[in-house]
DRENDO-1510 file (C-alpha; in Angstrom, 1 decimal, always signed):
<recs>
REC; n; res; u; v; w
REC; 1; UNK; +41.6; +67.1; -52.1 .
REC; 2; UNK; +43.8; +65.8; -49.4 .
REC; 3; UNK; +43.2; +69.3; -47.6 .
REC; 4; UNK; +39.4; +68.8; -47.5 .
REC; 5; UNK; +39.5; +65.2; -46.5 .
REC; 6; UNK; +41.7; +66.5; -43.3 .
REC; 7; UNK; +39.0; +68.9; -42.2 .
REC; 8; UNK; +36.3; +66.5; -42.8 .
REC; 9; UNK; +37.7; +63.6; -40.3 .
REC; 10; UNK; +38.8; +66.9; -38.3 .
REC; 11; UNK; +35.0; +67.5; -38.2 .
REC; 12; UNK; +34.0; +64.0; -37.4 .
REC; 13; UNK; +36.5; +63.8; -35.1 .
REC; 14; UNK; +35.4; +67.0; -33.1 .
REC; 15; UNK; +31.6; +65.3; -33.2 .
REC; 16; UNK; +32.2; +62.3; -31.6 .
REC; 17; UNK; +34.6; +64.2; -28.8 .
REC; 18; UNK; +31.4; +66.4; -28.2 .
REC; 19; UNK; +29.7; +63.2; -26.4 .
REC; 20; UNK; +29.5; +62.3; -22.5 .
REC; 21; UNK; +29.7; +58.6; -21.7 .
REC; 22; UNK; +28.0; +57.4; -18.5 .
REC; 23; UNK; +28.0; +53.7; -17.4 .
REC; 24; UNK; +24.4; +52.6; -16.2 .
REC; 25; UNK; +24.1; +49.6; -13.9 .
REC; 26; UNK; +20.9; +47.8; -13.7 .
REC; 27; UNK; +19.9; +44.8; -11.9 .
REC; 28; UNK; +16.7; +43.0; -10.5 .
REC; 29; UNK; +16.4; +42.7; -6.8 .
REC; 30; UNK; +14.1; +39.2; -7.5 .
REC; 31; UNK; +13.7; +35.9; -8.8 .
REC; 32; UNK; +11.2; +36.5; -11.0 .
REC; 33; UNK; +11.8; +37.6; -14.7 .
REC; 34; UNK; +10.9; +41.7; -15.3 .
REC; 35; UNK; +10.5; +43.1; -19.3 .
REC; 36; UNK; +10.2; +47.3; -20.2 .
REC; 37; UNK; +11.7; +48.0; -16.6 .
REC; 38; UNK; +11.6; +52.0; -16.8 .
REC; 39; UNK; +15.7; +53.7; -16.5 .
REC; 40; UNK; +15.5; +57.2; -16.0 .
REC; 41; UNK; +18.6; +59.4; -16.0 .
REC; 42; UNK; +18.1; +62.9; -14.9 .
REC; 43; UNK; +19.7; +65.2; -17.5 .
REC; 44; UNK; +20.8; +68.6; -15.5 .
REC; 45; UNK; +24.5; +68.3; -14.8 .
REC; 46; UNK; +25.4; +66.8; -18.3 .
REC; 47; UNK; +24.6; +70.2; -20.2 .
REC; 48; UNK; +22.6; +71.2; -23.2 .
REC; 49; UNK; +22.2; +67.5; -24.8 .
REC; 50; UNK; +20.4; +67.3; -27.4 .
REC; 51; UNK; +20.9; +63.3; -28.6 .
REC; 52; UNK; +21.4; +60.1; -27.0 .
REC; 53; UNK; +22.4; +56.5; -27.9 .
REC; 54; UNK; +21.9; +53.1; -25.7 .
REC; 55; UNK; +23.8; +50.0; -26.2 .
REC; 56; UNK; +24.4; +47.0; -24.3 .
REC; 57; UNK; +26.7; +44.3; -25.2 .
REC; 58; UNK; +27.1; +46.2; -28.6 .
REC; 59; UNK; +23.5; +46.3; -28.9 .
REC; 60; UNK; +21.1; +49.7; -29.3 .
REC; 61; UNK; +18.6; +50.2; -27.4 .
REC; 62; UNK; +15.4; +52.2; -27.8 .
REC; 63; UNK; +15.5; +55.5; -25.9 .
REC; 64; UNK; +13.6; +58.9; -25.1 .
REC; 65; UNK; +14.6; +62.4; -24.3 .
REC; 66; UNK; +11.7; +64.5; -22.6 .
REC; 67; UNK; +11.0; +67.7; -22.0 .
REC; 68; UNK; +9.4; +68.1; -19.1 .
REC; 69; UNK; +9.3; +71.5; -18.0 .
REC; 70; UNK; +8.7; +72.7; -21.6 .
REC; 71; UNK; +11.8; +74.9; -21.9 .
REC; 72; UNK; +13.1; +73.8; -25.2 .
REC; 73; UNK; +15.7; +71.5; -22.7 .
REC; 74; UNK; +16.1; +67.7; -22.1 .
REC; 75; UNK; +15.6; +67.2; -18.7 .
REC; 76; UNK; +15.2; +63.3; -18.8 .
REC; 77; UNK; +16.7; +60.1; -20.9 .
REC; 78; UNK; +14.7; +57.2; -20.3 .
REC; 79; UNK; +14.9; +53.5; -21.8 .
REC; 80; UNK; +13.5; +50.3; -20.8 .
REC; 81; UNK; +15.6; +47.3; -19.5 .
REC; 82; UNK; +14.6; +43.2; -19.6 .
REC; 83; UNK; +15.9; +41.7; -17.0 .
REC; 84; UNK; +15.9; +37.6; -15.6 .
REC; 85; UNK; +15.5; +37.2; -12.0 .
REC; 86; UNK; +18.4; +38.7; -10.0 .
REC; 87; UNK; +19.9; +39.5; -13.4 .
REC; 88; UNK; +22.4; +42.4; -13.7 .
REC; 89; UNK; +23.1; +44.6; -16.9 .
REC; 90; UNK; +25.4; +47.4; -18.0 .
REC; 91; UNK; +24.0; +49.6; -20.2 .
REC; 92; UNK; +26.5; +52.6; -22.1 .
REC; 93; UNK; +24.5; +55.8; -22.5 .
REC; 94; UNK; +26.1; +58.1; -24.9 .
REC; 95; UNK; +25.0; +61.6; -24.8 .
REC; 96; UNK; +25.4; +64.5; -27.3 .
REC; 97; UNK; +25.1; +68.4; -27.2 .
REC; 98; UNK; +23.7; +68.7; -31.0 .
REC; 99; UNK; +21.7; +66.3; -33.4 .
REC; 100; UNK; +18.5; +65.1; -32.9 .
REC; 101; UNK; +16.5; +62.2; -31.0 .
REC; 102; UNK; +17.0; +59.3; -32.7 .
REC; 103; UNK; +13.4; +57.6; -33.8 .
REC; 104; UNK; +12.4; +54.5; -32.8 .
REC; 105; UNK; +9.2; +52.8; -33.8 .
REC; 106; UNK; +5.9; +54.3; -31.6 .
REC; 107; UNK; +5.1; +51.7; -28.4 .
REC; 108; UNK; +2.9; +54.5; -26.8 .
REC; 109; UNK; +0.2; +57.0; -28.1 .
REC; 110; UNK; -1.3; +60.2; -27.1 .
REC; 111; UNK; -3.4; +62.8; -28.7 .
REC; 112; UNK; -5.8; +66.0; -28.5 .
REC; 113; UNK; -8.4; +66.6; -30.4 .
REC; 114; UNK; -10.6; +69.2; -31.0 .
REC; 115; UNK; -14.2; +68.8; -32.1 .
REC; 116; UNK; -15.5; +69.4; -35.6 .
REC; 117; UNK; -19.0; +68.5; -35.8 .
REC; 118; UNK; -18.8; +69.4; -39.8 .
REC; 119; UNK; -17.0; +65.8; -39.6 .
REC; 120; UNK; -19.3; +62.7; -40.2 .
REC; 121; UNK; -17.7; +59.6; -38.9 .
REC; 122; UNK; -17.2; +60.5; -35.3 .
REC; 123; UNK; -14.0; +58.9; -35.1 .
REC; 124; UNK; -12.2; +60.9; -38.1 .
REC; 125; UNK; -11.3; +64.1; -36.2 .
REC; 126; UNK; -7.9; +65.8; -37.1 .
REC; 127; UNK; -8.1; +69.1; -35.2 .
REC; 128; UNK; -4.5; +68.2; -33.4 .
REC; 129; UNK; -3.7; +70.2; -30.6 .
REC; 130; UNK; -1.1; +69.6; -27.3 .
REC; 131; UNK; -2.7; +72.0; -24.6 .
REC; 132; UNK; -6.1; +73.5; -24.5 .
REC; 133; UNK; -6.7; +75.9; -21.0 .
REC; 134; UNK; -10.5; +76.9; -20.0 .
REC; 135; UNK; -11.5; +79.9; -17.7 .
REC; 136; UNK; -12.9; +78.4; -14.3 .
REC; 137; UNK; -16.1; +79.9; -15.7 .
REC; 138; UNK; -16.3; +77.9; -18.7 .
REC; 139; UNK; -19.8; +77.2; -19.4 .
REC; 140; UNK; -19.2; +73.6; -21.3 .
REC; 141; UNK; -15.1; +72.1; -21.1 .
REC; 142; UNK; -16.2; +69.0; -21.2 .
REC; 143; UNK; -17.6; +69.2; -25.1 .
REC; 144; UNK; -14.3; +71.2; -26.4 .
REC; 145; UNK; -12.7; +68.2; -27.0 .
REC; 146; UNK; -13.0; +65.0; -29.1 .
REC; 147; UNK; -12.9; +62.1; -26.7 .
REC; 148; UNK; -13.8; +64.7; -23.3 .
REC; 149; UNK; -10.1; +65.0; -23.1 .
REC; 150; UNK; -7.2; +64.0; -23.8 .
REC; 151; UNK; -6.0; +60.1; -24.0 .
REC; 152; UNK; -3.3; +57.9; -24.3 .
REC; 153; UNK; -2.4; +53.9; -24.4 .
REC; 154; UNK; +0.2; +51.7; -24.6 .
REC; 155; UNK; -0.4; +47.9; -26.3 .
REC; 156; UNK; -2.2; +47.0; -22.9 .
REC; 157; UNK; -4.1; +50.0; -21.8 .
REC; 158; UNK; -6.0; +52.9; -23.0 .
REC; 159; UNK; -7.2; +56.0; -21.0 .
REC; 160; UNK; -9.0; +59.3; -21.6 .
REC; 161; UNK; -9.3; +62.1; -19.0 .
REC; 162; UNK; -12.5; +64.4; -18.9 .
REC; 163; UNK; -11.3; +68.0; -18.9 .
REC; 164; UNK; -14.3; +69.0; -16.5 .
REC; 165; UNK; -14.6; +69.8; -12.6 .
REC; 166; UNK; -14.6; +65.4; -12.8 .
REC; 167; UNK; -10.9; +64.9; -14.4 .
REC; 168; UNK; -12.4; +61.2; -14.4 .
REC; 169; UNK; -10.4; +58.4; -15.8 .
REC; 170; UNK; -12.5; +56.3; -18.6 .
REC; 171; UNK; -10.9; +53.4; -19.9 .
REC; 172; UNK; -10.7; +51.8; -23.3 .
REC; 173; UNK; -10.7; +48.1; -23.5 .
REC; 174; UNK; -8.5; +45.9; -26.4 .
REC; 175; UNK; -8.8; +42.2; -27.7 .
REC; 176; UNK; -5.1; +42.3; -28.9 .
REC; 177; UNK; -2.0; +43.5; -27.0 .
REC; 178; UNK; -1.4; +46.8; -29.9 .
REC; 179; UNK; -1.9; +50.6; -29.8 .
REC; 180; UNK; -5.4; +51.4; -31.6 .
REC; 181; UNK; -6.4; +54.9; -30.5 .
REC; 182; UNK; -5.2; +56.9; -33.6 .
REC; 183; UNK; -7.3; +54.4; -35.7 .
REC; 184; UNK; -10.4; +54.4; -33.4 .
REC; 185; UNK; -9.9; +58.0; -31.4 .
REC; 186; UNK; -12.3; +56.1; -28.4 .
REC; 187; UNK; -15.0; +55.7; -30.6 .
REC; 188; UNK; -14.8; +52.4; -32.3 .
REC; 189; UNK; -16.7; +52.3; -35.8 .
REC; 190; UNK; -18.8; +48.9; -36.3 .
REC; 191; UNK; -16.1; +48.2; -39.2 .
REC; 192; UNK; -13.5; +48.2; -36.7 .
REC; 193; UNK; -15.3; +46.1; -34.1 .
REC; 194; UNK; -15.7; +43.2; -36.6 .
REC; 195; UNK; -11.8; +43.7; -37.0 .
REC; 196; UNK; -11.1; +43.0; -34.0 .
REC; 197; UNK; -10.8; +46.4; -32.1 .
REC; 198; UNK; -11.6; +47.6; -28.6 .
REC; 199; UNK; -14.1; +50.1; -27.3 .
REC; 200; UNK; -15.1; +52.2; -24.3 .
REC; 201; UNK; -15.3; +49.5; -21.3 .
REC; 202; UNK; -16.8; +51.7; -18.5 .
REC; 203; UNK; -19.1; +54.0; -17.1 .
REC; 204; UNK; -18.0; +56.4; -14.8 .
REC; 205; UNK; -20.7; +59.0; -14.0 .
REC; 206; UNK; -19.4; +61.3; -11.1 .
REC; 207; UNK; -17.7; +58.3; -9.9 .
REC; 208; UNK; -13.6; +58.4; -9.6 .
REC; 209; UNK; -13.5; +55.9; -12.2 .
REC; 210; UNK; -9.9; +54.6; -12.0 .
REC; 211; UNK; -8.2; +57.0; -9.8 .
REC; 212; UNK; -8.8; +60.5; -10.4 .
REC; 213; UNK; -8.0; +63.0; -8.0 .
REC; 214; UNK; -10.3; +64.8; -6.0 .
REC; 215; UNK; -10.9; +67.3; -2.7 .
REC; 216; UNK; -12.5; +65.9; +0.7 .
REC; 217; UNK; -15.1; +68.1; +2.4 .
REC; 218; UNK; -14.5; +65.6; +5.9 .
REC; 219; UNK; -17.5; +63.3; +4.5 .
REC; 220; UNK; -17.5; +62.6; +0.6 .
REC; 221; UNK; -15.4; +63.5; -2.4 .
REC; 222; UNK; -15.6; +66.9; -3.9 .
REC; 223; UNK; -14.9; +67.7; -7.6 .
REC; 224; UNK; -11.7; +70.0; -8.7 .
REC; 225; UNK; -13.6; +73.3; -8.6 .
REC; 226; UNK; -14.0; +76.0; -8.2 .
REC; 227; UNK; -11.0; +77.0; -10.1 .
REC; 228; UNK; -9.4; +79.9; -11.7 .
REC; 229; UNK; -8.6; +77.4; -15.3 .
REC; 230; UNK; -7.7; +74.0; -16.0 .
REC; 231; UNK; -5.3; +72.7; -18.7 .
REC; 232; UNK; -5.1; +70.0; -20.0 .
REC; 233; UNK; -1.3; +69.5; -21.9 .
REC; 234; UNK; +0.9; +66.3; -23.8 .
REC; 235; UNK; +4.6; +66.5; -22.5 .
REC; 236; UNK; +6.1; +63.6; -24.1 .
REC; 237; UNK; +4.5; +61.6; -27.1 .
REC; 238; UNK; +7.0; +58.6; -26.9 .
REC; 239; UNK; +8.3; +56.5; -28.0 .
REC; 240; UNK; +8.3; +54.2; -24.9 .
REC; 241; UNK; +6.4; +56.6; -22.2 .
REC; 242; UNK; +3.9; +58.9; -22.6 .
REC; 243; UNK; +3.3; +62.4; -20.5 .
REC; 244; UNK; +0.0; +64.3; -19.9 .
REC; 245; UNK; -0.5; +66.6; -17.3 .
REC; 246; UNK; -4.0; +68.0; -16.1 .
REC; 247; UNK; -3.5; +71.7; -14.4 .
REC; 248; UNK; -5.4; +73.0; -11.9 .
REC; 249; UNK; -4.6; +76.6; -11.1 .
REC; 250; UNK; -6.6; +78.9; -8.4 .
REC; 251; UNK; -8.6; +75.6; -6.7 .
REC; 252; UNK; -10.1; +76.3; -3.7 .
REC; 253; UNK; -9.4; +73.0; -2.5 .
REC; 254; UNK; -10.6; +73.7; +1.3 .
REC; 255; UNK; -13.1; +77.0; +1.5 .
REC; 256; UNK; -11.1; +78.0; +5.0 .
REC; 257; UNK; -7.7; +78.0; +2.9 .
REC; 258; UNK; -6.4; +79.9; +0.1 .
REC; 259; UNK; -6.4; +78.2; -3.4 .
REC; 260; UNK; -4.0; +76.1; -4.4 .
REC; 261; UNK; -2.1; +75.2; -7.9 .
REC; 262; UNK; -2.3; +71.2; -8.6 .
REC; 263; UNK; -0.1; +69.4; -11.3 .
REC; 264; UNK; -1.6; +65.8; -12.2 .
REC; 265; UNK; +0.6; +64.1; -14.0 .
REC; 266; UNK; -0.2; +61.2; -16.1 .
REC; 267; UNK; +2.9; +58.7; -17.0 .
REC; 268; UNK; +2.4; +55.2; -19.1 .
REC; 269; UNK; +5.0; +53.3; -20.4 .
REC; 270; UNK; +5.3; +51.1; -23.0 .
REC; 271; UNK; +5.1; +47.5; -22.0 .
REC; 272; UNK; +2.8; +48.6; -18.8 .
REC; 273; UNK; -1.0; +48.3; -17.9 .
REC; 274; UNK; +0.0; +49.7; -14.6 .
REC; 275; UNK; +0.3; +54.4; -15.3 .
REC; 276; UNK; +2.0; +55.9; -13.1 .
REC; 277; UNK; +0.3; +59.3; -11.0 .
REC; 278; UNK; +2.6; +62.4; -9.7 .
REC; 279; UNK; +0.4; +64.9; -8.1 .
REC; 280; UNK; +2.6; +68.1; -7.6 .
REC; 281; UNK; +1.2; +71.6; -6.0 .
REC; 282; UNK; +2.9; +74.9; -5.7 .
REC; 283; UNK; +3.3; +74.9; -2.1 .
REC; 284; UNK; +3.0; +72.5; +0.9 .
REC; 285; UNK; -0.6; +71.0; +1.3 .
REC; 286; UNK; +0.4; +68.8; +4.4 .
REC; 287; UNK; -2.4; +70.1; +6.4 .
REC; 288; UNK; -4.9; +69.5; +3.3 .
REC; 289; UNK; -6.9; +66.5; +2.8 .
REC; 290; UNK; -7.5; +64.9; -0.4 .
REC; 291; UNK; -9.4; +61.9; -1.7 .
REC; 292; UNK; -9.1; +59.4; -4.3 .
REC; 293; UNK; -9.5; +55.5; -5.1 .
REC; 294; UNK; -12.0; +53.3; -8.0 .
REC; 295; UNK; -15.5; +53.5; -9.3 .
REC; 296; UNK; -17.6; +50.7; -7.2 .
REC; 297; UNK; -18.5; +48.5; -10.7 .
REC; 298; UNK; -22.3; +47.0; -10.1 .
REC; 299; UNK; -22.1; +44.8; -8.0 .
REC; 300; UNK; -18.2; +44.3; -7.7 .
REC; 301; UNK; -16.1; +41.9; -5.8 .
REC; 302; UNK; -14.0; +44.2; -3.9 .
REC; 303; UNK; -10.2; +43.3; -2.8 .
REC; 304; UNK; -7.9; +45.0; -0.2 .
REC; 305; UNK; -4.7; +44.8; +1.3 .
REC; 306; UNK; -5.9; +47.7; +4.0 .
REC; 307; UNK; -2.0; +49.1; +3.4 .
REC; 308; UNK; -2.8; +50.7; +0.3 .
REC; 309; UNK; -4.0; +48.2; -2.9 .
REC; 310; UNK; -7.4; +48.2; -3.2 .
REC; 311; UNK; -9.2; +46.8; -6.4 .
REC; 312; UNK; -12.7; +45.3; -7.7 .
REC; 313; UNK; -13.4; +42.8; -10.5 .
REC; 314; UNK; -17.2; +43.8; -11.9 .
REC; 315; UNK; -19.4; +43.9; -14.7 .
REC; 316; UNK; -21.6; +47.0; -15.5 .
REC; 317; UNK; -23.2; +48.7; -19.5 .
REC; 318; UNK; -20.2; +50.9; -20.5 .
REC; 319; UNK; -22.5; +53.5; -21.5 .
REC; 320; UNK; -26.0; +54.9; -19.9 .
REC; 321; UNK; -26.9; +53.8; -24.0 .
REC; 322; UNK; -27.9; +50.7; -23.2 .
REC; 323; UNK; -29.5; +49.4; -26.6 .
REC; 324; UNK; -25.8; +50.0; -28.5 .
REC; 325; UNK; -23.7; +48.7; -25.6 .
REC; 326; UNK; -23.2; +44.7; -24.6 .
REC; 327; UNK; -22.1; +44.7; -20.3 .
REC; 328; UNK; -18.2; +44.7; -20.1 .
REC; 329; UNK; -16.1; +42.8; -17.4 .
REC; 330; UNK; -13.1; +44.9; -15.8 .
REC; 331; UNK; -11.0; +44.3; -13.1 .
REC; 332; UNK; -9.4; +48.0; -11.5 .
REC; 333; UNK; -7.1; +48.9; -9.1 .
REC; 334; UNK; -5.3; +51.3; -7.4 .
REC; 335; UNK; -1.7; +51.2; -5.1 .
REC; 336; UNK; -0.9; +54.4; -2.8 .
REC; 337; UNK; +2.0; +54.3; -0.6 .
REC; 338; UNK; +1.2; +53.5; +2.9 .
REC; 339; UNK; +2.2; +56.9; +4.4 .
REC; 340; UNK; +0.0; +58.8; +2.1 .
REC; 341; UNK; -3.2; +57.2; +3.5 .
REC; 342; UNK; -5.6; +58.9; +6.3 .
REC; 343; UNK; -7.7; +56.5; +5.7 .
REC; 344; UNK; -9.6; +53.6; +3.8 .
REC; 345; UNK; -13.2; +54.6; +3.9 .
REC; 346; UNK; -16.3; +51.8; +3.3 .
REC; 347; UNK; -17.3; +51.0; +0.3 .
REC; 348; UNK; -20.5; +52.8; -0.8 .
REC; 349; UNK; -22.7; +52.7; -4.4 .
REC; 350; UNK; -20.5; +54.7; -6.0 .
REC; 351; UNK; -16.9; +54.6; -5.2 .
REC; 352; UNK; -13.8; +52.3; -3.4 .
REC; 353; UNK; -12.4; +55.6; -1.8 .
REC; 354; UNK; -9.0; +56.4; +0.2 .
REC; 355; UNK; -8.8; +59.7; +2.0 .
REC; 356; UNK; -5.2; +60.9; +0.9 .
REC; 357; UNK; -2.6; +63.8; +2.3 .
REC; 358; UNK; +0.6; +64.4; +1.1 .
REC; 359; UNK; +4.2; +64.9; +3.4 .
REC; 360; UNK; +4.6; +68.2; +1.9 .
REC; 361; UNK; +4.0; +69.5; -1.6 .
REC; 362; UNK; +3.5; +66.1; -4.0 .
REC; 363; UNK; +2.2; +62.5; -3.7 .
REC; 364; UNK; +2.4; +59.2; -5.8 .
REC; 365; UNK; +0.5; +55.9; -6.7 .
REC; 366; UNK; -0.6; +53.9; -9.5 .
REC; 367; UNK; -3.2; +52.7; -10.8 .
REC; 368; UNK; -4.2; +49.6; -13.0 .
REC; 369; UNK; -6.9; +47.9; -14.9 .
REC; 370; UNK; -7.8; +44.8; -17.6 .
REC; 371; UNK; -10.9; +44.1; -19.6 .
REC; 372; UNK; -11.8; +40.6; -19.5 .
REC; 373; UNK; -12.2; +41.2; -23.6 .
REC; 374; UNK; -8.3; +40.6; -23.5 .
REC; 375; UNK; -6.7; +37.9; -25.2 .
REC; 376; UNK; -3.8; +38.6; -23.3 .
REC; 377; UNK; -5.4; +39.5; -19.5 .
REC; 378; UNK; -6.9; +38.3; -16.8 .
REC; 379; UNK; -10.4; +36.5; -17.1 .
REC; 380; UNK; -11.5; +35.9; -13.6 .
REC; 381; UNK; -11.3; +38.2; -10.0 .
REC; 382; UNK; -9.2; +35.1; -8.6 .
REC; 383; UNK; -6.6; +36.0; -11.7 .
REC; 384; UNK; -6.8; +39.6; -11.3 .
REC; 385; UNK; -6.0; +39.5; -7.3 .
REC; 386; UNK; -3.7; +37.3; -7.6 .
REC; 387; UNK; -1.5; +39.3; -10.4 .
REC; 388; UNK; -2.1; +42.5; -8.4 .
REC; 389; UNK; -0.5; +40.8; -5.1 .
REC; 390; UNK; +2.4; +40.3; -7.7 .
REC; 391; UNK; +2.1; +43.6; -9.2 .
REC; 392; UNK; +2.8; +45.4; -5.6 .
REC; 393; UNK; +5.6; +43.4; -4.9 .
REC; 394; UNK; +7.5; +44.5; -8.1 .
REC; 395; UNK; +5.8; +48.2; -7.1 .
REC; 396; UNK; +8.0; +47.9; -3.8 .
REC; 397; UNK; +10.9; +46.6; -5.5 .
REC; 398; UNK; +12.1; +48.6; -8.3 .
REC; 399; UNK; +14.6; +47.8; -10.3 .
REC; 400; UNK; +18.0; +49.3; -8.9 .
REC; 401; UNK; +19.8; +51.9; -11.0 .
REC; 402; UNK; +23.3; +52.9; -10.9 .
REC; 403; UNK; +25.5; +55.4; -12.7 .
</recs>
């Protein structure tokens, strides 16, 4: 008895010596209060880990381990921090090379679906998938899945990509501050609408909607094709940030150059209206022009910084079905650094548009939106500027990170 009880502390003991330890220091360079600041600790020199635990001041702390490059690895541990202004915290991150990711309860949502038109309601689809690739040739992407693409949300937000030549952002709009897509997959029922749900909030067309991606021929926007396939992929579920990535392999981005492979990849996190956009090719693109920026919403109050936020507050039908669908209010916006920018074009009927390059072989910005159907939002374009001009300041002042 006394023998087994040795080799079972022996055991335990052996466990616990298995972790890593790393300090984290986190503080807020402002006055202002900050809640669900994103930590991210890159994972490579700390081994094979396969668990993690967050405390501060004896306290856990929701946390994440992703995958990102799909290698059966963590490559990433993030968490979120709440911090008062100039406030700074220590957090203990303790890492493990077996067990499993602790689970925490869901503050983000993402999904794939594909169609089964055998199914009645529209919204009950449970064809689950994670990655779907179509030829270049494909004669109809845009129908393979359930929502167009795949979506995601946290309590504030919700988005759906089209997987067509488009890769337009359409955006779901919520009364409450809660995650609603597995309930309503983007197609709220009339039961649910009486319960208070949200629904589809814009129409897009070939428009970028709020931010996608696209070429530039030197005059307009041109759409993500021709290409060899697209993919569209979930890295990371949650529970407090969600991945998607849209893959663009073969694009003949420029008809002078040869084709390109383009990584979009979609980040929200929990707590967040704001998603953060990594655009990532397989070689340097420097002397490549690109194009993005927002859908101009009928007859839209437009709003810009001219060093990189641009935004509209508008009302338009969220649908071309005009009998089903009452006009929506939204307010969009989008923030690329300052070095990105070629330059800011005029407004015209359809789009708010930036012509973009990168300083090598990636690029970054964000992009943002509210429905004026939110209890919780902004109900004016006076609100909506003014929380934007806030929004960039805390874009340009991260929270600092040390460890």
């Amino acid at each position: 008895m006394k023998r087994s009880l040795f080799w079972a502390l022996l055991a335990v003991s052996t466990t616990t010596m298995a972790q890593q330890t790393i300090t984290v220091s986190v503080s807020n360079p402002v006055n202002t209060n900050r809640t669900d600041q994103p930590v991210v600790i890159p994972l490579a020199k700390y081994g094979d880990i396969r668990s993690a635990l967050v405390t501060s001041d004896g306290k856990e702390i929701a946390c994440q381990l992703d995958d990102l490059d799909q290698d059966e690895q963590f490559d990433e541990l993030c968490f979120l921090a709440d911090l008062a202004g100039k406030e700074k915290k220590q957090y203990t991150v303790q890492l493990y090379q077996q067990g499993e990711p602790r689970p925490y309860p869901a503050r983000v949502y993402a999904e794939m679906l594909m169609r089964n038109d055998k199914v009645k309601e529209k919204n009950r689809h449970d064809n689950y998938i994670e990655s779907i690739t179509a030829r270049g040739d494909c004669a109809n992407s845009y129908n393979l899945q359930h929502h167009h693409g795949v979506d995601f949300e946290s309590e504030l937000n919700g988005i759906r990509i089209y997987f067509d030549k488009r890769q337009t952002l359409d955006l779901y709009g919520k009364f409450k501050k809660r995650l609603e897509l597995k309930e309503t997959q983007f197609y709220t029922s009339d039961e649910q609408k009486t319960q208070g749900y949200g629904d589809d909030v814009l129409w897009v067309g070939n428009t970028f909607g709020l931010g996608a991606f696209r070429g530039w021929d030197g005059k307009e926007p041109t759409m993500i094709d021709p290409v060899r396939s697209r993919t569209q992929r979930i890295i990371s579920y949650g529970p407090l940030r969600t991945i998607v990535e849209v893959i663009d392999r073969g694009w003949k981005a420029d008809a002078a150059k040869s084709p390109i492979n383009m990584t979009l990849r979609y980040t929200q996190y929990a707590g967040h209206r704001d998603t953060d956009v990594d655009v990532l090719f397989n070689k340097d693109v420097s002397g490549y022009r690109f194009s993005t920026g927002i859908i101009n919403v009928k007859d839209s109050e437009e709003f810009s910084d001219h060093k990189g936020l641009r935004a509209c507050w508008g009302t338009d039908y969220p649908s071309t079905d005009t009998v089903k669908w009452n006009r929506e209010t939204v307010g969009l916006a989008i923030c690329i650094p300052n070095k990105h920018i070629a330059s800011e074009e005029a407004a015209n009927k359809d789009n708010y548009a930036f012509v973009v390059k990168t300083d090598g072989s990636r690029l970054s910005y964000k992009i943002n939106y509210t429905s004026a159907n939110e209890e919780f939002g902004y109900h004016t374009a006076r609100e909506w500027f003014d929380y934007l001009k806030a929004w960039k300041r805390e874009v340009e002042q991260p929270v600092k990170v040390e460890f």
